[in-house]
C-alpha positions in Angstrom: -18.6 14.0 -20.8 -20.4 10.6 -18.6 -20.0 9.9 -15.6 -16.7 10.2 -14.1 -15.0 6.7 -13.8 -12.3 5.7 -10.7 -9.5 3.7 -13.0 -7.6 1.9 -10.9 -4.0 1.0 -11.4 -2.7 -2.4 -10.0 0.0 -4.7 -9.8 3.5 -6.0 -8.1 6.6 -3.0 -7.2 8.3 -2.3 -10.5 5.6 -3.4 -13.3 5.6 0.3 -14.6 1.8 1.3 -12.4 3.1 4.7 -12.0 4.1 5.1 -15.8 0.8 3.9 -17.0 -1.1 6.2 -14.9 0.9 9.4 -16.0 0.0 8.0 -19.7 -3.5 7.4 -18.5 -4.0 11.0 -17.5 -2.4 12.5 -20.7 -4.6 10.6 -22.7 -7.6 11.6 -20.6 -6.9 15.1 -21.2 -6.3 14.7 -25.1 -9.5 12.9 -24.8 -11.6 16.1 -23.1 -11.3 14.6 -19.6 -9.0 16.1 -16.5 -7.8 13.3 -14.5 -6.1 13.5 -10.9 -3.6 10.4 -9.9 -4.7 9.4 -6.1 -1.8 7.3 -4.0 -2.7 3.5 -3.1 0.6 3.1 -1.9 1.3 2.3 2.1 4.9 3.4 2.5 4.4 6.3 0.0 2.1 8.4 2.3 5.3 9.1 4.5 7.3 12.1 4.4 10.8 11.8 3.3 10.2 8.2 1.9 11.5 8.9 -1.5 14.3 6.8 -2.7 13.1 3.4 -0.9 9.7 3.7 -1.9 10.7 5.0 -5.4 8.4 7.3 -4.7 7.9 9.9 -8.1 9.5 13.4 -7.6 7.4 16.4 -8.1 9.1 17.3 -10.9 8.4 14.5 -13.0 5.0 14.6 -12.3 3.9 16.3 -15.7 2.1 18.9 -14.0 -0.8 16.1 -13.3 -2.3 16.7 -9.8 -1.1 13.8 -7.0 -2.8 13.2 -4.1 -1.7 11.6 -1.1 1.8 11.7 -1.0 3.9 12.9 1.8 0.6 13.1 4.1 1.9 11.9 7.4 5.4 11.9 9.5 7.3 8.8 10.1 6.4 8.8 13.3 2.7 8.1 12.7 0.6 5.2 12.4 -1.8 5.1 9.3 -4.1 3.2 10.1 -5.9 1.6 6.4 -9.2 2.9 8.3 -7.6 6.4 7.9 -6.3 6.1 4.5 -9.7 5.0 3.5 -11.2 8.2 4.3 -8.5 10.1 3.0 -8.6 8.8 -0.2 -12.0 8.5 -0.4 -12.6 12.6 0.0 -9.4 12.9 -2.2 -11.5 11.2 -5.2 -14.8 12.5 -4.5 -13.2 16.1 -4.8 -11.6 14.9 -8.1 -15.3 13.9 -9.2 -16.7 17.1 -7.6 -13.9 19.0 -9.9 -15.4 17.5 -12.9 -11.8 14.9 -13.4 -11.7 11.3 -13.4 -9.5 9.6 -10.5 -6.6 7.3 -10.9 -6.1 5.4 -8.0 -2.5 3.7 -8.2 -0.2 1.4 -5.9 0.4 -1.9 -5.1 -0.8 -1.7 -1.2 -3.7 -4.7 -1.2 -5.4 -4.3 1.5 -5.0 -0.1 1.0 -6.5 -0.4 -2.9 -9.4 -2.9 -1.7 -10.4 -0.5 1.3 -10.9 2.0 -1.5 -12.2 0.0 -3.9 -15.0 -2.1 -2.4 -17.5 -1.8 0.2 -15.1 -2.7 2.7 -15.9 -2.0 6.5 -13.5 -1.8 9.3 -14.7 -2.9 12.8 -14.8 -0.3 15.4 -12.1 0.8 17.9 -12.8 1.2 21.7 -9.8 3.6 23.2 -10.4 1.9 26.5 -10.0 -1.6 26.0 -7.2 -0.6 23.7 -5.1 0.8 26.8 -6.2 -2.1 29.0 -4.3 -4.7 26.4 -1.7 -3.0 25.9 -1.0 -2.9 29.7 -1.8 -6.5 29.3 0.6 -6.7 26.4 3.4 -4.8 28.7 2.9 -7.2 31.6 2.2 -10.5 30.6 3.6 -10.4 26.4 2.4 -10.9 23.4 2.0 -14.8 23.6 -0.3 -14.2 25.8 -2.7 -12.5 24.4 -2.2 -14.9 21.4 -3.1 -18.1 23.5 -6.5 -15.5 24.0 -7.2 -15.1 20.5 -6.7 -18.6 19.9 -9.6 -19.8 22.2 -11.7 -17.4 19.7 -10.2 -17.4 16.0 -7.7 -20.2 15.3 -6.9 -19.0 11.7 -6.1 -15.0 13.2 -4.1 -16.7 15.9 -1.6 -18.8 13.7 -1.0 -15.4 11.1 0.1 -12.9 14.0 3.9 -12.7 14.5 4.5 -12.1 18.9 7.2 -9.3 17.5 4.4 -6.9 16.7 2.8 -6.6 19.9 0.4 -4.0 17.9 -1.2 -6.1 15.6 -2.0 -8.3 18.2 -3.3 -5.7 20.5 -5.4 -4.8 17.6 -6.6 -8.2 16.8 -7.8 -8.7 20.1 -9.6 -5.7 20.5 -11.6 -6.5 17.7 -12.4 -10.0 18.8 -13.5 -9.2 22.2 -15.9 -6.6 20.9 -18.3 -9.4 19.3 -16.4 -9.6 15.7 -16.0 -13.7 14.5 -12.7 -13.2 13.3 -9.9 -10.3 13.1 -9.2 -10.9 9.5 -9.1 -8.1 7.2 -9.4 -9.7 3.7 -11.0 -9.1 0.6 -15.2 -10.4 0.7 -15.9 -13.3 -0.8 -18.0 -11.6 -3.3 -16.5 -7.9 -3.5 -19.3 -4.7 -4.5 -17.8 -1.8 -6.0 -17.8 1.4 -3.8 -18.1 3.8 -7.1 -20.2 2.6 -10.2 -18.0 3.0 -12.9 -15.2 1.4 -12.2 -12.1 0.2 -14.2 -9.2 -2.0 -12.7 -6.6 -2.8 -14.2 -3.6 -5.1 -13.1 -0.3 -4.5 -15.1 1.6 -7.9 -15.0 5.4 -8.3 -16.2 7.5 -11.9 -17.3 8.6 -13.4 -13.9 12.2 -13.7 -14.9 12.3 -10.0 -16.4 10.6 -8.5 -13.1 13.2 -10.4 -10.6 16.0 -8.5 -12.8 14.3 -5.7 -12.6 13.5 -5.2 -8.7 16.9 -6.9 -7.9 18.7 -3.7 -10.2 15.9 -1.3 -8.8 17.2 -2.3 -4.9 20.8 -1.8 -5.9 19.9 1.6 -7.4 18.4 2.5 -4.4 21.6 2.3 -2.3 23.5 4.0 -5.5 20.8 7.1 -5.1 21.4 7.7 -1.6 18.9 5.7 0.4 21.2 5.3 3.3 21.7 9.0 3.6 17.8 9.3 3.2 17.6 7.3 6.3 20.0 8.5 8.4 18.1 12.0 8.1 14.9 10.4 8.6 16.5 8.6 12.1 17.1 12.7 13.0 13.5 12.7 12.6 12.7 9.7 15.0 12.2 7.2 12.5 13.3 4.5 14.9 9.9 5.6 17.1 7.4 5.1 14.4 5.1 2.2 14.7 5.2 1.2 10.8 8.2 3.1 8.9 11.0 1.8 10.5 10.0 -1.9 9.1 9.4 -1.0 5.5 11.2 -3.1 3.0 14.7 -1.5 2.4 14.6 0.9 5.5 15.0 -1.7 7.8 17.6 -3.5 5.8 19.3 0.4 5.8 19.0 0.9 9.6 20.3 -2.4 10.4 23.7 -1.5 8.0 24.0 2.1 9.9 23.7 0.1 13.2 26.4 -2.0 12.4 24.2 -5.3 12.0 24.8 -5.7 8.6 27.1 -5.3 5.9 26.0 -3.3 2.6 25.6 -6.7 0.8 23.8 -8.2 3.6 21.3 -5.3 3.4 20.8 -5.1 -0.4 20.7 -8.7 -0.4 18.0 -9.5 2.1 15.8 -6.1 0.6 16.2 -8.1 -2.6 14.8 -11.3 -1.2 11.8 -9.6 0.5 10.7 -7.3 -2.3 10.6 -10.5 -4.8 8.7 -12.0 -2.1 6.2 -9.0 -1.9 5.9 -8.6 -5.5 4.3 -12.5 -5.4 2.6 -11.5 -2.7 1.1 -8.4 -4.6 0.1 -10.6 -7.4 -1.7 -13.5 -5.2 -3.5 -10.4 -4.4 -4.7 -9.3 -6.9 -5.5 -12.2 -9.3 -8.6 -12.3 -7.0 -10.3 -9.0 -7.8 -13.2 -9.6 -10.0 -13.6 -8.5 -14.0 -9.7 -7.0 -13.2 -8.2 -6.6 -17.0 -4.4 -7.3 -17.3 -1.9 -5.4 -19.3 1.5 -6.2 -20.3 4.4 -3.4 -18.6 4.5 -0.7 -20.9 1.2 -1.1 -22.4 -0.3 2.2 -24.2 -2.9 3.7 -22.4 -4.9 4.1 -25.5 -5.4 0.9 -25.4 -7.6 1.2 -22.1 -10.0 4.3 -23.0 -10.8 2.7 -26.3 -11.8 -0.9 -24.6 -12.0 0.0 -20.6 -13.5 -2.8 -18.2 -15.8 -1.3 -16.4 -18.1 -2.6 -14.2 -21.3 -0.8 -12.6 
């Protein structure tokens, strides 16, 4: 049987990753080899995030094991420290059950945290609570104009409006870190030998179709009813939920702030900007092979880049 190998699924929303890793672990198991499908998707570890995160039912799962979906409430904040460790026990029990893993999603800096030997600086509980009374008295500017006497670059990137990620980049600064910025290394070491990546790519022109006719779908299916029971759930309270691609859009059209087409359209414009941000991503993984959407998975087991 080998080793078992981590395959990892990659690409923008709506190139068909979830697809190709169902395929993938069919033709694993044709092949002698059980395979398990891990999540690498932020929005998609949320309970009751189905429709706007086209999240795969269940149902349609073809009885392949799935990991990390539905783990936390809307109220939480999953910190990509957390999810690392999750999803790191997640595929060392698939290895320990004899399976190859299948990491999937689009989620960068989630995937690479997986992936590579990526560290996260520590946290300190203290200082946390002493800026974020800073943050309540004095605002987030502030404690920008403090980052930016340290690290420039992590100064200009933080938006005021999300007074956590600025707590957050401060506390890291002030305990001795150069720089706040959580990015892929320069030159990236795998975490588990034996990995394949793979990056499945679709025409420009045919993906903005088809996330533009995905977005409408969404509000056809019943994502504003999907919110509205998630606000009964305190949605509005959660630190990351509420401002997911689609959900805000929906929240701001039960508010009253916009109309329907005003929502779809400016959940349209962001997730074609996200998509291109998903591929910047990516184009900089090392030895990554790219596959056209819809690609058999044949044709990976019987050519797989895998690197050691």
């Amino acid at each position: 049987m080998g080793a078992p190998r981590l395959w990892v699924i990659v690409g923008a929303t709506g190139t068909g990753k979830t697809s190709l890793s169902l395929d993938l672990a069919e033709e694993l198991t044709r092949r002698g080899r059980r395979a398990e499908i891990v999540n690498a998707d932020a929005m998609q570890l949320y309970r009751g995030m189905d429709i706007g995160t086209a999240k795969l039912p269940p149902g349609e799962r073809r009885g392949i094991p799935h990991h990390l979906f539905d783990e936390f409430e809307v109220t939480e904040d999953v910190a990509v420290a957390v999810y690392q460790e999750r999803a790191r026990a997640a595929i060392r029990g698939i290895f320990d059950r004899g399976g190859d893993a299948i990491l999937v999603g689009g989620s960068g800096l989630y995937v690479s945290s997986v992936v590579f030997d990526f560290r996260f600086p520590p946290r300190d509980p203290a200082l946390r609570a002493r800026l974020e009374a800073d943050l309540e008295q004095n605002g987030a500017e502030a404690l920008i104009g403090r980052i930016r006497e340290v690290d420039p670059g992590t100064a200009d990137r933080l938006d005021p409006r999300n007074g956590r990620r600025v707590v957050r980049a401060l506390e890291v600064l002030l305990q001795g870190a150069d720089t706040h910025g959580a990015a892929l290394p320069d030159a990236p070491v795998l975490w588990h030998p034996g990995t394949a990546i793979i990056g499945v790519r679709l025409d420009r022109a045919a993906l903005v179709d088809r996330l533009d006719e995905r977005v409408r779908g969404m509000w056809r299916e019943g994502l504003l009813a999907e919110v509205e029971s998630l606000r009964a759930r305190a949605l509005e309270s959660g630190p990351t939920a509420p401002r997911a691609i689609g959900y805000a859009q929906a929240l701001a059209q039960l508010s009253g702030r916009m109309t329907e087409e005003e929502a779809v359209s400016e959940t349209q414009a962001l997730t074609r900007r996200y998509a291109r941000r998903q591929v910047s991503w990516f184009r900089r993984y090392p030895d990554i092979r790219w596959v056209d959407a819809g690609a058999p998975a044949e044709r990976l087991l019987d050519d797989p880049p895998v690197r050691s």
